[in-house]
Legacy VTK file of the C-alpha trace (Angstrom):
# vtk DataFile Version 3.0
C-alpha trace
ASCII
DATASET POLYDATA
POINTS 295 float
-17.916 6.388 -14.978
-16.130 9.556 -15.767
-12.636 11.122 -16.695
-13.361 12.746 -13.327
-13.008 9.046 -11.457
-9.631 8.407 -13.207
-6.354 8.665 -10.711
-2.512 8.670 -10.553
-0.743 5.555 -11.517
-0.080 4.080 -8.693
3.935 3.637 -9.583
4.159 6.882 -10.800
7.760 8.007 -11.212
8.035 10.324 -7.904
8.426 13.363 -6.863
11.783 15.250 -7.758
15.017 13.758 -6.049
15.378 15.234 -2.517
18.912 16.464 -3.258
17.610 18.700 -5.794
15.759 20.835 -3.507
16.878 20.365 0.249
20.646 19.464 -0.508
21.908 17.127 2.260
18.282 15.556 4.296
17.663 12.192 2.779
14.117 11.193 3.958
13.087 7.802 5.780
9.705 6.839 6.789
8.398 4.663 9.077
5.313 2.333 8.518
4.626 -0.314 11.177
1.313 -2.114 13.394
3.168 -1.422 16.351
0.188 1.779 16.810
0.551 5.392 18.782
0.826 4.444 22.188
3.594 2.142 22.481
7.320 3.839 22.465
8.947 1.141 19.465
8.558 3.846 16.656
10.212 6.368 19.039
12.889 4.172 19.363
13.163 3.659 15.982
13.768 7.167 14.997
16.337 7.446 17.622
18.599 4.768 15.893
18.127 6.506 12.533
18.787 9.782 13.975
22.114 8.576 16.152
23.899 7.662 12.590
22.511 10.219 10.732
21.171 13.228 12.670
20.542 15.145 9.440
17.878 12.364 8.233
14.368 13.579 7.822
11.951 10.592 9.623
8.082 11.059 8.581
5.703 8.857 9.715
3.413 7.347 6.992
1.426 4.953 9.373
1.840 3.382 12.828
-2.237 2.046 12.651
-2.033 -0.901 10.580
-3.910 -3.341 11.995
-1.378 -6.064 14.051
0.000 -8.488 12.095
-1.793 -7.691 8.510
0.957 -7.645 6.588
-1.208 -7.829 3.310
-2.903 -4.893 4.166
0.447 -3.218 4.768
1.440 -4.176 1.456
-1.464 -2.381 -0.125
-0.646 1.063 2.264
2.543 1.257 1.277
2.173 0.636 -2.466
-0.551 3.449 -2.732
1.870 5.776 -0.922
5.145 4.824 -1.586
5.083 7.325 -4.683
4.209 10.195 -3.271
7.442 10.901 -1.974
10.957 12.368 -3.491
12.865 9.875 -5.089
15.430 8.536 -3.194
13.688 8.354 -0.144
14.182 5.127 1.901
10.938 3.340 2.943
11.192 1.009 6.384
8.472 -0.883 6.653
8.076 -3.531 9.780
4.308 -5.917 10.348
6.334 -8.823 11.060
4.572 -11.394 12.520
7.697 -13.591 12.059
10.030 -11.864 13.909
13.154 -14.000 15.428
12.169 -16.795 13.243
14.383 -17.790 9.916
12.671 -15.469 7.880
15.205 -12.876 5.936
15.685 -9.337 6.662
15.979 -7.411 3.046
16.330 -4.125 1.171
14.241 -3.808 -2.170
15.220 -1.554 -4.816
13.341 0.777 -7.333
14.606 3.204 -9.975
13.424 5.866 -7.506
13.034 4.251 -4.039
14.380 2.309 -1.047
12.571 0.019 1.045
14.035 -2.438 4.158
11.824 -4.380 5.634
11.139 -8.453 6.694
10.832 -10.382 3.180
7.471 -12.102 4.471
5.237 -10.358 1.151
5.223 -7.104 2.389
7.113 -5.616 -0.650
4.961 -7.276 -2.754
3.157 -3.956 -4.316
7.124 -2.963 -4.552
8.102 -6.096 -7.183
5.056 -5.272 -9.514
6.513 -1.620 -9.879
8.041 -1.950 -13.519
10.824 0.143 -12.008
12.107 -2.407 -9.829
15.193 -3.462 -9.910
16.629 -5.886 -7.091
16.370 -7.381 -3.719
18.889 -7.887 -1.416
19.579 -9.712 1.898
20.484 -8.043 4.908
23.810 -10.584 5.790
26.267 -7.522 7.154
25.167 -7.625 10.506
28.068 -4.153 11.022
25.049 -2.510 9.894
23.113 -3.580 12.708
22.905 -2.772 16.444
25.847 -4.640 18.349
22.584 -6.476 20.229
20.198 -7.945 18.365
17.000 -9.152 19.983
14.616 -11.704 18.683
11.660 -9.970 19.111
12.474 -5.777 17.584
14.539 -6.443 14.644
12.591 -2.751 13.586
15.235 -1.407 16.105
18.309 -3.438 15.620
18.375 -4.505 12.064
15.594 -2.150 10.104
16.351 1.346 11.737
20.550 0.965 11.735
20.254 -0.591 8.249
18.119 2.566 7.352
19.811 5.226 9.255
23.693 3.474 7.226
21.636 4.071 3.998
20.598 6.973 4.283
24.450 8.298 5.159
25.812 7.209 2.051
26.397 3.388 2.801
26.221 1.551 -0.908
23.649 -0.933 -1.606
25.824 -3.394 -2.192
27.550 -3.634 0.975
24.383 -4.925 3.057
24.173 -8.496 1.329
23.876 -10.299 -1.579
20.841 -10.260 -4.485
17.786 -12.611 -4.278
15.934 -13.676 -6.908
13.125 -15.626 -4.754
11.750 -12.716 -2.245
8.423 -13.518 -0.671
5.085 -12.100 -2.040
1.791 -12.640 -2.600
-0.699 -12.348 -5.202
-3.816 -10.276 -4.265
-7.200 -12.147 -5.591
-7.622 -11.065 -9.135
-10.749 -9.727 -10.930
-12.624 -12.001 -13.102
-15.138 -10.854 -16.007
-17.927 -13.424 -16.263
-18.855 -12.096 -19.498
-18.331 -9.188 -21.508
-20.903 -7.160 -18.630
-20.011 -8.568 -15.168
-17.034 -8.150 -13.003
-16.359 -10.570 -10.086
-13.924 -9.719 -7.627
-13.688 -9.217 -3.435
-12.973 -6.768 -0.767
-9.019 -6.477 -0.141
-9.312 -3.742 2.751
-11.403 -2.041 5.663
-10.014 1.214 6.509
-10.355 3.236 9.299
-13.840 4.666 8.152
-15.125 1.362 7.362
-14.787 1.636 3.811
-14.536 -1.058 2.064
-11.661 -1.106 -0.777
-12.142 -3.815 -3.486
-9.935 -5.245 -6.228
-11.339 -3.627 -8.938
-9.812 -0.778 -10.106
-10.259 1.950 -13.005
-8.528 0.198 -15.211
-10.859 -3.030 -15.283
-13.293 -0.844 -15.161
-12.261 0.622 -18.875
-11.875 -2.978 -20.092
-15.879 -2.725 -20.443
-17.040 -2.217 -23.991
-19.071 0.898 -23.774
-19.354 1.148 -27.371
-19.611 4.546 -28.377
-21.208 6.399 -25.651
-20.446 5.343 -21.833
-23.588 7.446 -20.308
-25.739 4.836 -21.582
-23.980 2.689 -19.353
-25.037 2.357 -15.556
-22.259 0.018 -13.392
-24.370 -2.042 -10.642
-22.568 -3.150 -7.522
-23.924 -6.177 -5.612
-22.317 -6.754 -2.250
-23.931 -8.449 0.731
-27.030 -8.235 -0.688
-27.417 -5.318 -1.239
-27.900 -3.410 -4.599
-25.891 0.070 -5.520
-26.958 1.829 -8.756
-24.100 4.259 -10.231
-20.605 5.023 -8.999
-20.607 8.133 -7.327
-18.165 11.159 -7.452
-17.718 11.765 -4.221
-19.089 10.528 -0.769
-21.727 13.322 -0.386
-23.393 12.716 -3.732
-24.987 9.422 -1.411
-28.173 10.364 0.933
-26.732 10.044 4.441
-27.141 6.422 5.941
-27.264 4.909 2.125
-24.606 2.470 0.812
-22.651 4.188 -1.987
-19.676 3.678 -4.289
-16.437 5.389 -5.861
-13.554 4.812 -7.423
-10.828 5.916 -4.092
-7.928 7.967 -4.287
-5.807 4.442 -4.843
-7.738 4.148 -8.168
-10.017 1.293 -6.330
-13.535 1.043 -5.936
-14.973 2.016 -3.262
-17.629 1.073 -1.038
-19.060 3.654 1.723
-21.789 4.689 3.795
-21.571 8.458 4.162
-20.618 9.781 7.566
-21.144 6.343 8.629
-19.264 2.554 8.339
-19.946 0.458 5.464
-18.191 -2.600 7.237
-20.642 -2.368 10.567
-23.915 -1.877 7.811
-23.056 -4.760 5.640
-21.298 -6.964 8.373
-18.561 -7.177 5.899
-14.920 -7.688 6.103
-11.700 -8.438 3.944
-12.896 -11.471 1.604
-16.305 -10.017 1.162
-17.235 -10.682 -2.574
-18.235 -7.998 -5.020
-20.445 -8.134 -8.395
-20.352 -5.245 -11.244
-22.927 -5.176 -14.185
-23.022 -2.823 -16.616
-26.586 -2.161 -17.522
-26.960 -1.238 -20.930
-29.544 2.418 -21.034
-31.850 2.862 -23.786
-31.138 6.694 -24.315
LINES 1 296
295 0 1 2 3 4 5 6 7 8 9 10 11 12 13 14 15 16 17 18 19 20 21 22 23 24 25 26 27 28 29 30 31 32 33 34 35 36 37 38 39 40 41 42 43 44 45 46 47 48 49 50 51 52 53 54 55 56 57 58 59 60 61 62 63 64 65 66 67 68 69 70 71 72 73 74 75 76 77 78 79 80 81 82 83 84 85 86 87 88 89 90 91 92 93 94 95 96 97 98 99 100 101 102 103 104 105 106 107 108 109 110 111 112 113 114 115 116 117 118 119 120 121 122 123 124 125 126 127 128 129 130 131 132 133 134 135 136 137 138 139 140 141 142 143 144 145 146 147 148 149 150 151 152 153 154 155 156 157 158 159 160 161 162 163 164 165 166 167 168 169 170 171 172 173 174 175 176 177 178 179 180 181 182 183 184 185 186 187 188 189 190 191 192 193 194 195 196 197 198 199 200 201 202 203 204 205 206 207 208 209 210 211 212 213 214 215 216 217 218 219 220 221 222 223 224 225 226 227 228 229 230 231 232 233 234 235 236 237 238 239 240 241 242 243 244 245 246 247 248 249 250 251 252 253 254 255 256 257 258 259 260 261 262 263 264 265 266 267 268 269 270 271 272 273 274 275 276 277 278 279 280 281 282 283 284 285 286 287 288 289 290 291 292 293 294
């Protein structure tokens, strides 16, 4: 591996503060399973817009997959940062909707988020920039209807839309100090050569995105001269010599990996789905070795 493989970190402190450059256009985005065809995230705009018709709505994704809130998680973490601070971040895969489960608002030095507290701000408490969590208990906030089954219009939207126009923190509930969230399965070194860890996601290419990241990947002692080093990933059976640079570097219809723009490894068929050629999915365990060259 290369300086060339090495990416942002992944809570990186944001872009300048909106207010800096466009004045008076606070920015809210929208990620949700609820998918492109359906008129929900439509909707929700509309409720942001009707309190604050100067917000700025971008949609980051509407295509996670229905219900995988852990996947969401992961989305939202690796994009979260990309944005101006102060922007407001609604996320809603709430397979719990209606139930007891608490609506919230998170908190980072730079960002926003509102959302169900079911572990989908998990990525969000392992920022070292965050700062608190709070309940969503003022229902003024919310629509004067609430259903039990599109809290992402009555209670998400409003509560984003009243953020975004100035409403204070502190005025949509009290702090928490036990929101819901999940650990992803951690990386194991079997010895001072071999990495154990497991697919996390399958995107919309049929990549496969792992647990293992740069950063465990520079926790191998490579001595004094990393080319003499060549990482081996076993996965399914298969073999995969070298971490590539990019996805054309792999002969078409090959298995390759990289390290992903979320600082991940990777792993890819070119032009083609790694999760239909290795029958593969979320769980899928993954093996590095470092192989030690005799230059």
């Amino acid at each position: 591996m290369t300086d060339d493989q090495s990416r942002p970190n992944p809570f990186h402190e944001g872009a300048p503060d909106f207010d800096e450059e466009s004045g008076a256009q606070p920015i809210v985005t929208l990620l949700t399973d609820f998918g492109s065809d359906e008129h929900y995230t439509g909707v929700m705009k509309g409720v942001v817009l009707a309190i604050n018709p100067v917000a700025r709505i971008v949609d980051i994704t509407h295509s996670i997959r229905p219900y995988d809130v852990r996947g969401a998680s992961l989305i939202l973490g690796s994009s979260a940062h990309y944005f101006p601070r102060g922007t407001i971040h609604v996320a809603v895969v709430d397979p719990g909707v209606g139930s007891s489960r608490r609506g919230v608002i998170a908190a980072t030095e730079n960002y926003y988020f509102v959302g169900p507290d079911n572990g989908l701000f998990s990525s969000v408490y392992d920022d070292p920039l965050y700062l608190w969590t709070r309940e969503l208990e003022e229902d003024a906030f919310f629509l004067n209807e609430v259903s039990s089954t599109f809290h992402g219009r009555d209670i998400f939207a409003p509560v984003a839309g009243h953020l975004s126009y100035g409403a204070p923190p502190e005025d949509f509930g009290t702090v928490i100090t036990d929101p819901v969230r999940f650990d992803f399965p951690s990386v194991e070194f079997e010895d001072a050569d071999t990495i154990s860890g497991e697919v996390i996601y399958v995107d919309h290419y049929g990549n496969l995105v792992t647990n293992i990241d740069t950063t465990t990947f520079w926790r191998f002692d490579y001595g004094e001269d990393d080319a003499a080093h060549l990482p081996i990933i076993e996965i399914g059976g298969h073999v995969i010599n070298g971490v590539s640079e990019y996805y054309q570097a792999v002969k078409a219809g090959d298995l390759g990996a990289q390290f992903n723009s979320w600082t991940r490894l990777e792993i890819f068929v070119p032009e083609g789905d790694a999760a239909q050629f290795l029958e593969a999915g979320i769980g899928e365990k993954v093996k590095v070795h470092m192989r030690h060259m005799r230059l």
